[in-house]
C-alpha positions in Angstrom: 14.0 -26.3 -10.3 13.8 -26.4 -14.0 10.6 -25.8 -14.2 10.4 -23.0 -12.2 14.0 -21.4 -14.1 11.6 -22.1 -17.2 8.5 -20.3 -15.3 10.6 -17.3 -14.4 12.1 -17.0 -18.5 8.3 -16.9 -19.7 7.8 -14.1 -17.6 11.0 -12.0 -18.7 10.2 -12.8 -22.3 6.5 -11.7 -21.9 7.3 -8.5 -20.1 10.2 -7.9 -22.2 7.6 -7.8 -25.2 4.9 -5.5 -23.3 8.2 -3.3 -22.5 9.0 -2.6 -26.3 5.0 -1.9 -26.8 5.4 0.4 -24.0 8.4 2.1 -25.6 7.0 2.2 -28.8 4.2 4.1 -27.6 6.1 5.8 -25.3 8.0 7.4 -28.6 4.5 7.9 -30.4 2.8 9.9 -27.3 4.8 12.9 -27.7 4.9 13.0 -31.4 1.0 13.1 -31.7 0.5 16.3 -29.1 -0.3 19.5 -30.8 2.3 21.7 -31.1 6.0 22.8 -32.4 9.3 22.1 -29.5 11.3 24.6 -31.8 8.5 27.4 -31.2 8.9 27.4 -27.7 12.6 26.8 -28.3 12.7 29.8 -30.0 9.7 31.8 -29.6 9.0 34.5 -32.4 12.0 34.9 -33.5 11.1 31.2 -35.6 9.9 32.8 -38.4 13.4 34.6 -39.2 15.1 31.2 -39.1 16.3 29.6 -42.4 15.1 26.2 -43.7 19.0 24.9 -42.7 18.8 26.9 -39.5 15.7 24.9 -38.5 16.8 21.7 -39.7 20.5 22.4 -37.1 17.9 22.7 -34.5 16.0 20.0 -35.0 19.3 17.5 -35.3 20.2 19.0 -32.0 17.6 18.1 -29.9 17.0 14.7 -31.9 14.0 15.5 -34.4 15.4 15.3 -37.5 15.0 12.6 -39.9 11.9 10.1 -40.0 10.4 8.8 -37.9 11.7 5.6 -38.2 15.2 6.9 -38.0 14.1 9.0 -34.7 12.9 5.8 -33.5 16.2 3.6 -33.9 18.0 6.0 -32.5 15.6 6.7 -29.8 15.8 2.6 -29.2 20.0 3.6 -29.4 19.3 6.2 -26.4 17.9 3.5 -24.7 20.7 0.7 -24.9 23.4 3.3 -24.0 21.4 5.3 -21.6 21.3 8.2 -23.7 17.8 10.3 -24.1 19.4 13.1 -25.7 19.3 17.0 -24.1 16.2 18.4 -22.9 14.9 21.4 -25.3 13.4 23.1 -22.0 16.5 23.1 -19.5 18.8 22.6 -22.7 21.3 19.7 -20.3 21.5 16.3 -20.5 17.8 14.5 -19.8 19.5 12.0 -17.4 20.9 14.2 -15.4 17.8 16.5 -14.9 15.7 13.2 -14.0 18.4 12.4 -11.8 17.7 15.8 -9.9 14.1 15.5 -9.8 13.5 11.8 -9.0 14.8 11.7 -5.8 12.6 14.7 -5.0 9.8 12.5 -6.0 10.8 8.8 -3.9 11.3 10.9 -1.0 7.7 12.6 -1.0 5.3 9.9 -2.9 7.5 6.8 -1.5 6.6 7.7 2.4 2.8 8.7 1.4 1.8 5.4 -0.8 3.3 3.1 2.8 1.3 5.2 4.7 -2.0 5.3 3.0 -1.6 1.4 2.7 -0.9 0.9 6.2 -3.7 3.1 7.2 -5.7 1.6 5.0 -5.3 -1.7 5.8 -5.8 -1.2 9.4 -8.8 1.1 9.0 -10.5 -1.4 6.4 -9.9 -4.5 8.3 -11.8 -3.1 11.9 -14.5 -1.4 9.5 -15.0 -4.9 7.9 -14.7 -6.7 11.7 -17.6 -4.2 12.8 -19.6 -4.4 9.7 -22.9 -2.9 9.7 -22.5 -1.5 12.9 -21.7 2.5 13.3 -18.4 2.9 13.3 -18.4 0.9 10.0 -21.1 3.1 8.2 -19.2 6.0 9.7 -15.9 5.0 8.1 -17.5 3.8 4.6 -19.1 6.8 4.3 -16.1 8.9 5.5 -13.7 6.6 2.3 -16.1 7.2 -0.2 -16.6 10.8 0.0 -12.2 11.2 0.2 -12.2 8.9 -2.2 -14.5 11.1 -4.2 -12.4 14.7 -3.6 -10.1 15.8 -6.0 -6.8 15.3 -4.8 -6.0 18.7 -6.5 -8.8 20.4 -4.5 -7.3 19.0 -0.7 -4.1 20.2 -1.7 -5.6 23.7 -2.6 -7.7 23.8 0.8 -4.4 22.9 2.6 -2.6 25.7 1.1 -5.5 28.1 1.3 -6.0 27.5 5.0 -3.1 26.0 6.6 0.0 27.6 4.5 -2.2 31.0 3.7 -4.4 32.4 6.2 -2.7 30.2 9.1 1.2 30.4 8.2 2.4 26.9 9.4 3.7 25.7 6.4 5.5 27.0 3.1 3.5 27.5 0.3 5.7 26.1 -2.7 8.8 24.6 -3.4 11.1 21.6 -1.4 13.0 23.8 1.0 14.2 27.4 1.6 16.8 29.6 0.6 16.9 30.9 4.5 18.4 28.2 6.5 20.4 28.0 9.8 23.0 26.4 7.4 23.2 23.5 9.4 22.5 19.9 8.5 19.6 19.2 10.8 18.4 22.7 9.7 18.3 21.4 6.1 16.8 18.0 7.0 13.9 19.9 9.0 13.6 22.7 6.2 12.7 19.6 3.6 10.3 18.3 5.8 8.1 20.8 6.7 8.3 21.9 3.2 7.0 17.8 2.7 4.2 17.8 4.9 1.4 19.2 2.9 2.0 17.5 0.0 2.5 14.2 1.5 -0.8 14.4 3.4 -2.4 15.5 0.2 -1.1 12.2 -1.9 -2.3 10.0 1.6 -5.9 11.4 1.9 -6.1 10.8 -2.3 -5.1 7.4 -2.2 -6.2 6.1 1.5 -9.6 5.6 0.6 -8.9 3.2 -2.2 -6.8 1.0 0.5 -9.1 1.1 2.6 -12.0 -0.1 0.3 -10.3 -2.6 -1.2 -9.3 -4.1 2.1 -12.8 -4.1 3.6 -14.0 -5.8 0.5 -11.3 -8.8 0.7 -12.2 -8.6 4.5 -15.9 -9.0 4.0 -15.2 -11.9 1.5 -12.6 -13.7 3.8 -15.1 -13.2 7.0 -17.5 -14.9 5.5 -15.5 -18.5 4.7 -16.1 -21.5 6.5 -12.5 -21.6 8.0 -13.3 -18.4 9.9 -16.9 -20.1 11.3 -14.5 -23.0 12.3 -11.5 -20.7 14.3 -14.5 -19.0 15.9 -15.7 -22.0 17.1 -12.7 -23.3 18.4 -12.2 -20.0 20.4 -9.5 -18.1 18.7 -8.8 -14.5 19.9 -10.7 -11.9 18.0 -7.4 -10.2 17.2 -6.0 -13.4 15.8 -9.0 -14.5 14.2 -8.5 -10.8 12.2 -4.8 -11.0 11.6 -3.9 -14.2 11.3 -7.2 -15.9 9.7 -9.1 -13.1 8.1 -6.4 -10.7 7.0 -3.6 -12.9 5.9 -6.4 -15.1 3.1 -7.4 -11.6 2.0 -3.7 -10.0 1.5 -3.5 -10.7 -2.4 -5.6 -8.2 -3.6 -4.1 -6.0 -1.6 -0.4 -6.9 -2.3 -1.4 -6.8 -5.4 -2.9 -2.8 -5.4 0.1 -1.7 -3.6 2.9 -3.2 -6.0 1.0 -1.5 -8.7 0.5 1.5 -6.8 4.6 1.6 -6.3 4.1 1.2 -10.2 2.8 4.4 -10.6 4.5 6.1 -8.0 6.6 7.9 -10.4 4.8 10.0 -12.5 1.3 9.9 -9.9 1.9 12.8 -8.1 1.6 15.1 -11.2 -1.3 17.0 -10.0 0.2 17.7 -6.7 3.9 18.7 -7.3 2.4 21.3 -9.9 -0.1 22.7 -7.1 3.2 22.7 -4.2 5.1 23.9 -6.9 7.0 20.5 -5.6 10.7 19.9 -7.8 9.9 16.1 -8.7 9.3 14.1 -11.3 5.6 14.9 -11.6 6.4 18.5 -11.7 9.1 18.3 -14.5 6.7 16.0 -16.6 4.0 19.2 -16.7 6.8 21.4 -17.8 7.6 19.3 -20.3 4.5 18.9 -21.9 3.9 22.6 -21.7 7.7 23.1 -23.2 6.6 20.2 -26.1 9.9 19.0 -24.3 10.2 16.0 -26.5 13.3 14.0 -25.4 12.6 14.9 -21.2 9.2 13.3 -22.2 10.8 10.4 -23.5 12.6 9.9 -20.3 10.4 10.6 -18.2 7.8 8.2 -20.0 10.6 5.4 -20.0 11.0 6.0 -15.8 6.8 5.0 -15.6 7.3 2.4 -18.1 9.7 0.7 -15.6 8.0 1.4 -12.4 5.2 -0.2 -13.8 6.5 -3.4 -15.2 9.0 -3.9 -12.7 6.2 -3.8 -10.0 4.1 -6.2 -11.9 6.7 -8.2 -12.7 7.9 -8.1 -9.1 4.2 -8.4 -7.9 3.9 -12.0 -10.3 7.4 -13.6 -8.8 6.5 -12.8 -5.3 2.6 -13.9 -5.3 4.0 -17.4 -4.1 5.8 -16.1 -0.6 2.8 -14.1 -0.1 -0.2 -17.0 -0.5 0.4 -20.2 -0.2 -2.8 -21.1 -2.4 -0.7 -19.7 -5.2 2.1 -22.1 -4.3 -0.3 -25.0 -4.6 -1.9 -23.7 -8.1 1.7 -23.1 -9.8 2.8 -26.9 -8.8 -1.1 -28.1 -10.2 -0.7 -26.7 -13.2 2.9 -28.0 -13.4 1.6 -31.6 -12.8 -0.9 -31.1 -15.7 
């Protein structure tokens, strides 16, 4: 018990240290892009601004000072969950990333399960019926998705199904013409969800799919599946619970660090849909030279991504037992 309270510390200490790397840099990103926040703040009119005038500005949206003193109280921000006022939308940061993220869960959250599950399922029977037809016509099929721009199936989509067909919206999360009604709302958003959720599912499928009929290959050919076949096992358990379950890691492993990302990976897309997320209001801000809703926003990735890998390392034991039995080897070393 001691030793694994002990295990679990080293973990927090060692993540807590790659998340103040990842802050630091996550303050030095927006610094080092070209271009002035108080020139889109204030457009031409800049140049009739006084020195002190300036300087006001700057104080306001947190850039005066050095940059050591813009970092402490950037660190500040942090502790009290304060990441100043956004120079773009000119409110609190919080409360705009508050807005947007759900936007964001709701559309990439249902899109990452369902490329993984269709993934899975599509690489494990590809990998079962290796070299046959189906399997060369499913590789083939992965790697040229896998290949597309995800940018460029969203555009076809709009082009052909929300254009020239009409059976979707073209932009935005929902409608200003509604029935009014709550159902009416509910149905609004997800039609307006559709395309872009297919979009993020066809751009990410093909690495699930891949990965799993690699760690399917690989766990195929073990002696332990030479031995169920022998003994008669079912083909669908031989595949589920023989094959599949040794080769779950690596895949556990892509989707908790897929979640990771899930945050800020829909960039591309929410700025083709026009989609009010998180992705969408990080391209703003780097157009706006939005400094603090950068900030945020970065610190948001910053924890999806440790958090899943941290969650990812305390939760490979419950996954594979062969983890189980290398933690308590090492321990006895």
């Amino acid at each position: 018990m001691n030793r694994t309270l002990s295990s679990i510390g080293k973990k927090l200490i060692q993540y807590g240290l790659v998340f103040l790397v990842a802050l630091t840099i996550n303050f030095a990103l927006p610094r080092l892009a070209p271009g002035d926040p108080l020139l889109y703040f204030f457009g031409d009119t800049i140049n009739e601004l006084t020195e002190v005038q300036k300087q006001q500005a700057l104080e306001c949206i947190g850039l005066d000072g050095s940059l050591w003193e813009q970092y402490i109280v950037y660190l500040q921000g942090i502790v009290t969950f304060d990441f100043g006022v956004s120079i773009k939308y000119a409110e609190p940061v919080m409360t705009i990333i508050g807005d947007r993220l759900p936007w964001t869960l709701l559309l990439v959250g249902p899109a990452m399960l369902l490329s993984a599950v269709i993934g899975v399922i599509l690489g494990a029977y590809s990998a079962w019926n290796r070299g046959k037809g189906r399997d060369v016509s499913l590789l083939i099929g992965m790697l040229t998705l896998q290949a597309v721009p995800g940018f460029w199936v969203g555009l076809l989509f709009l082009a052909v199904l929300a254009v020239q067909l009409g059976w979707f919206p073209t932009y935005g999360a929902f409608s200003m013409m509604q029935d009014g009604t709550t159902w009416g709302y509910i149905k609004d958003v997800a039609v307006h969800a559709i395309l872009p959720l297919a979009t993020i599912t066809l751009a990410t499928v093909g690495s699930n799919y891949l990965l799993t009929r690699s760690s399917m290959l690989e766990s195929l050919g073990q002696d332990y599946i030479t031995m169920a076949e022998a003994k008669g096992v079912h083909k669908k358990g031989l595949i589920f619970n023989h094959a599949l379950r040794n080769a779950l890691l690596p895949i556990y492993t892509h989707f908790t660090m897929t979640l990771g990302t899930l945050v800020g990976g829909a960039v591309v897309v929410e700025s083709v849909f026009s989609y009010p997320g998180i992705g969408r209001l990080l391209y703003e801000s780097v157009i706006a030279r939005d400094f603090p809703m950068m900030q945020g926003i970065f610190l948001i990735i910053t924890l999806g991504v440790i958090g899943a890998n941290l969650f990812a390392d305390l939760t490979y034991p419950l996954i594979d037992p062969r983890a189980r039995t290398l933690k308590k080897t090492k321990g006895a070393e």
